[in-house]
C-alpha positions as CSV (number, residue, x, y, z in Angstrom):
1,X,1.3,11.3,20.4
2,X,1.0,14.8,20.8
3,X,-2.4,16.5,20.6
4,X,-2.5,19.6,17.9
5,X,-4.6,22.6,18.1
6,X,-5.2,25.3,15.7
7,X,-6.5,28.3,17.9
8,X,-7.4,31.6,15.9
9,X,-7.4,35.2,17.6
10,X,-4.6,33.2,20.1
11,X,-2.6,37.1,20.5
12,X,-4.6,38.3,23.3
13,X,-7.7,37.6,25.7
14,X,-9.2,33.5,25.5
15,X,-7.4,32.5,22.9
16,X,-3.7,33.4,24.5
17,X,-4.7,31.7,27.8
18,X,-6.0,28.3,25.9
19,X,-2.9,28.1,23.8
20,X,-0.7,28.6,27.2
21,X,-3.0,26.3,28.6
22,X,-2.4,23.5,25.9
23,X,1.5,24.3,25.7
24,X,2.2,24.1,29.6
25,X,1.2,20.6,29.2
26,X,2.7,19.4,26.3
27,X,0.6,20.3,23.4
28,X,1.4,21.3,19.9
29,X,-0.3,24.8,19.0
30,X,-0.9,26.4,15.5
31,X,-1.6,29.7,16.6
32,X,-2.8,32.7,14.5
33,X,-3.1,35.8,15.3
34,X,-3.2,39.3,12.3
35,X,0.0,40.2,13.9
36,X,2.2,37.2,14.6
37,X,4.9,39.2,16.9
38,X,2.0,39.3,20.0
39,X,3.0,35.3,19.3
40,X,6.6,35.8,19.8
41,X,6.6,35.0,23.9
42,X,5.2,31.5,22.4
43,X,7.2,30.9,19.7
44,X,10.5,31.9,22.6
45,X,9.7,30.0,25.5
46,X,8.2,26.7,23.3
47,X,10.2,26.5,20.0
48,X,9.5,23.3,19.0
49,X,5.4,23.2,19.9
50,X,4.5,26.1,18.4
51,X,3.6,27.4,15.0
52,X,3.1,31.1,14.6
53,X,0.4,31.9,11.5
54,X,-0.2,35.4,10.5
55,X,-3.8,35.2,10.1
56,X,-6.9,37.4,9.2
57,X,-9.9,35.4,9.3
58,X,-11.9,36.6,6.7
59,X,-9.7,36.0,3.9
60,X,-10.6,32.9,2.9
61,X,-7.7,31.7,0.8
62,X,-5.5,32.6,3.7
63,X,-7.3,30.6,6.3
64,X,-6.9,27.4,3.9
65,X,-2.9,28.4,3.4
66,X,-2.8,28.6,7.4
67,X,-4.3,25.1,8.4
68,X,-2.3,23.7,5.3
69,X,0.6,24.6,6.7
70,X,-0.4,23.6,10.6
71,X,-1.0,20.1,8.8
72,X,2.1,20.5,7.1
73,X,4.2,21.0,9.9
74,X,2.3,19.1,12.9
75,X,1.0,16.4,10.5
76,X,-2.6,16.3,12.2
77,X,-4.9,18.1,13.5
78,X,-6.8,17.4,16.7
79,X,-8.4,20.6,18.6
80,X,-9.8,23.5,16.6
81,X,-10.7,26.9,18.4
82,X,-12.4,29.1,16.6
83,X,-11.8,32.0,18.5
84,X,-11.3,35.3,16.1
85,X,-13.4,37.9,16.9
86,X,-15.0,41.3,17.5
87,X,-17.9,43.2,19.0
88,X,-20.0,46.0,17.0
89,X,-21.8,48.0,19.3
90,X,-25.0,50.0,18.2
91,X,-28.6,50.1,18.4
92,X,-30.2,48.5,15.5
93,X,-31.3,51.6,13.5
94,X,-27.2,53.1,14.3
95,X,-25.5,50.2,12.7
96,X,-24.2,51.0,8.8
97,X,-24.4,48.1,6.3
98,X,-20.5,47.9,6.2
99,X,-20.3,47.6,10.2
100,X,-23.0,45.0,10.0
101,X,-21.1,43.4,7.1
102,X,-17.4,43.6,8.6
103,X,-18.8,42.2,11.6
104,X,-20.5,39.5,10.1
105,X,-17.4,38.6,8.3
106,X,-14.9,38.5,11.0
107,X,-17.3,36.5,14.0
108,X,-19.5,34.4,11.2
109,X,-17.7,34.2,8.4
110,X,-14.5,33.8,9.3
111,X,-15.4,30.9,11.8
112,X,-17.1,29.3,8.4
113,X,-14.3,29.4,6.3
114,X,-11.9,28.1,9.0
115,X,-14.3,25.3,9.6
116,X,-14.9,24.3,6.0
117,X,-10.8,24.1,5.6
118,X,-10.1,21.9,8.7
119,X,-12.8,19.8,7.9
120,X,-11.4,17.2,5.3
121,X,-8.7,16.8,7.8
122,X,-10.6,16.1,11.0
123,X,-12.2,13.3,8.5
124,X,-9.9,11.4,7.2
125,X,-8.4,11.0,10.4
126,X,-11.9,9.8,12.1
127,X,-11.8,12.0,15.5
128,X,-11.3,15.7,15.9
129,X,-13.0,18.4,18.2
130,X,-14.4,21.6,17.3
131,X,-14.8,24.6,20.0
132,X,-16.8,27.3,18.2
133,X,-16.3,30.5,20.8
134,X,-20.0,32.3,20.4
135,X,-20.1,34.1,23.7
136,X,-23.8,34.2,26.3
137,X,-24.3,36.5,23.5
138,X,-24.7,33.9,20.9
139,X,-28.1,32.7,23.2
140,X,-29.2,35.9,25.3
141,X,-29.2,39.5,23.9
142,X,-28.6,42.6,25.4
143,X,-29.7,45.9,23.6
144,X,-27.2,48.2,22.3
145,X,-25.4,44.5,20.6
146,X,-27.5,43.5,18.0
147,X,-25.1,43.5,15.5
148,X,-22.2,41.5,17.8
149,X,-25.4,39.3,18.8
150,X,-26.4,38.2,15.1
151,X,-22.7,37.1,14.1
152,X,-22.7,34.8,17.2
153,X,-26.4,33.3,17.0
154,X,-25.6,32.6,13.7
155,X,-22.6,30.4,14.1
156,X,-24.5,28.7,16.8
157,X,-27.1,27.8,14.7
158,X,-24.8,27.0,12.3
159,X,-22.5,24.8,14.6
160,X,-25.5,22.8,15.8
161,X,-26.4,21.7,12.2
162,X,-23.0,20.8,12.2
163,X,-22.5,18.6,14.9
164,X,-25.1,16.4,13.4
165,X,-23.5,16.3,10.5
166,X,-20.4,15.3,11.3
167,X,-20.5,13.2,14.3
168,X,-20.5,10.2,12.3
169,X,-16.8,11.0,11.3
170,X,-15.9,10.9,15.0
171,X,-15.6,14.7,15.2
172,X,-17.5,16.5,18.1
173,X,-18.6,20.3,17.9
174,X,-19.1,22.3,21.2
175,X,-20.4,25.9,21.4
176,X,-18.2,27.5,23.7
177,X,-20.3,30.1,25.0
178,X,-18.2,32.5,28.3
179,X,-19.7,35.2,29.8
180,X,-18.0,38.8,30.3
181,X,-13.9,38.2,31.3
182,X,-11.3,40.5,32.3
183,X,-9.5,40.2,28.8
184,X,-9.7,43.5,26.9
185,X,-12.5,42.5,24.8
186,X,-14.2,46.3,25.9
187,X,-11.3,48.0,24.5
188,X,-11.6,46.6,20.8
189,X,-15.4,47.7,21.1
190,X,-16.0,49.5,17.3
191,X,-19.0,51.6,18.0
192,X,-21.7,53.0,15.3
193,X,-22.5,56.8,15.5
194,X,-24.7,57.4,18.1
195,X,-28.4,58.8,17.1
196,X,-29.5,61.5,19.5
197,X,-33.3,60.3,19.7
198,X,-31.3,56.8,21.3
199,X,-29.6,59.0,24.3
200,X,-32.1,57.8,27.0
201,X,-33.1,54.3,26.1
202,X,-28.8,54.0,25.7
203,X,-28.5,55.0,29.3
204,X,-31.1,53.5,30.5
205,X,-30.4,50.0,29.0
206,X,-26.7,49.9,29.1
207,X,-25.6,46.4,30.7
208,X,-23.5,46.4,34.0
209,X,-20.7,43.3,33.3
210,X,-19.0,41.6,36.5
211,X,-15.8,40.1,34.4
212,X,-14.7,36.6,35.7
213,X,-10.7,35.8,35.4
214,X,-9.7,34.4,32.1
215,X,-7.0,31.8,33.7
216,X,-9.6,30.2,35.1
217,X,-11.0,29.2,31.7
218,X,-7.7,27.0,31.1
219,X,-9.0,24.1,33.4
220,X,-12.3,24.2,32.6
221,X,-11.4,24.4,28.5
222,X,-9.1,20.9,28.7
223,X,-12.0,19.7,30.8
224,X,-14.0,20.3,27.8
225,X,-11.3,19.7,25.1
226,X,-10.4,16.2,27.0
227,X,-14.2,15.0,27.7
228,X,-15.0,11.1,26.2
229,X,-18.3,13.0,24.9
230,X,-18.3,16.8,25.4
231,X,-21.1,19.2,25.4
232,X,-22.4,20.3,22.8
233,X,-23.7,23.6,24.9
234,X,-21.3,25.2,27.7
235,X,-21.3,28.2,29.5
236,X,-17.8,29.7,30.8
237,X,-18.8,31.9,34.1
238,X,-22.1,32.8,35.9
239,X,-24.5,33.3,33.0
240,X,-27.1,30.5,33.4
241,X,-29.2,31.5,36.2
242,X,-29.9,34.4,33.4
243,X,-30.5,32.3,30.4
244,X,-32.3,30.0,32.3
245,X,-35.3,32.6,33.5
246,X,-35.0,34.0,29.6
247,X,-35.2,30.4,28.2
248,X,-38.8,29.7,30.7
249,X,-40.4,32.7,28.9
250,X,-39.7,32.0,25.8
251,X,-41.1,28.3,26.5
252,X,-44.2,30.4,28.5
253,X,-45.0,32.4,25.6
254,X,-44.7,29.4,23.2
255,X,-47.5,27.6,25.2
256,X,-49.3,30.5,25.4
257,X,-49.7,31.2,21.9
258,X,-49.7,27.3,20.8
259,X,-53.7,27.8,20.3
260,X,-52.6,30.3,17.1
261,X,-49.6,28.0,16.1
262,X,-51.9,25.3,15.8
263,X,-54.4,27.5,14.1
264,X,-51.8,28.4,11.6
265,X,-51.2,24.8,10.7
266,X,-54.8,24.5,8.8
267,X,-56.7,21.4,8.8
């Protein structure tokens, strides 16, 4: 049997290099992408494993007509990648409700409503996999991507609640969480209108990226996508040593201020 993924955002960047990952070996991909003619080197070179969906993520009766149709034509579904996405970049104070509300809709939103739809599916066959794609930037921040950084903590948050609740149908959920990659993802930057008083602290605290190689994700993603029990956490590239010395001052400070916590607490 053949497995079947549904990858969103698969036109460019991750989500092209996973589906060309899944169809050198054999695998059936639904792939979506807003324009479906990016898809058209798929849909050539593997006629019969592929399924080209136009897709924009944050319509939600669209997403349900998309996996309806994957199930449709595949008749399962076994690997879902939700992959769609953006980054806002602004400080706080710069970012306009509707750039704070698009980009809530595309990374957060739009990995809700695909997860909702592929949902009854996953369960009534007993087993499916999840891969939500949240970024280091769905556990560390850096200034200047507060916005990009609340769309991906949230569907982290929202993925672990998840897991729990759905492990008992057989269906695992795994944060997929890569660091900065040579894919493009700088040149679909939408900024906010820069405020003056921000021009030193923006200089000052702009992050320096080394970008790893996104073919090299295609191993380690099937390692994932095949695993008896995957993670439920994984890093893609060179981000923990980071994490980890932000994570032991966050458990510092914790312990520290315990003495209030508990005070808090009353009697």
């Amino acid at each position: 049997m053949h497995t079947t993924w549904f990858i969103t955002g698969a036109a460019k960047g991750l989500g092209r290099e996973w589906a060309e990952a899944a169809l050198e070996r054999g695998d059936h991909v639904a792939a979506t992408a807003r324009d479906v003619t990016a898809l058209e080197p798929l849909t050539s070179k593997y006629p019969d494993a592929v399924l080209a969906l136009p897709l924009d993520v944050t319509d939600r009766p669209a997403v349900q007509a998309a996996v309806d149709r994957a199930v449709e034509h595949f008749g399962r579904l076994d690997v879902v990648v939700n992959n769609a996405g953006y980054g806002q970049t602004g400080m706080v104070e710069e970012i306009s409700e509707q750039e704070l509300r698009d980009q809530m809709e595309t990374n957060f939103f739009g990995t809700v409503w695909v997860t909702q739809a592929v949902l009854p599916v996953l369960r009534a066959q007993g087993s499916g996999r999840i891969l939500q794609v949240t970024s280091e930037g769905g556990v560390r921040t850096f200034p200047g991507y507060g916005a990009y950084h609340a769309s991906k903590w949230a569907v982290e948050g929202l993925s672990e609640a998840l897991a729990q609740e759905v492990a008992p149908f057989g269906i695992h959920v795994t944060n997929v969480e890569p660091g900065p990659y040579a894919t493009g993802f700088g040149a679909g930057l939408r900024a906010s209108a820069e405020h003056p008083d921000y021009a030193e602290a923006r200089v000052a605290t702009a992050p320096v990226f080394e970008l790893g190689d996104p073919r090299a994700t295609r191993a380690a993603l099937l390692r994932i996508v095949d695993a008896e029990q995957p993670p439920l956490h994984v890093f893609m590239g060179r981000s923990l040593a980071d994490v980890e010395q932000i994570y032991a001052e966050r458990l510092r400070t914790w312990r520290e201020w315990e003495p209030v916590a508990l005070e808090a607490f009353g009697a």
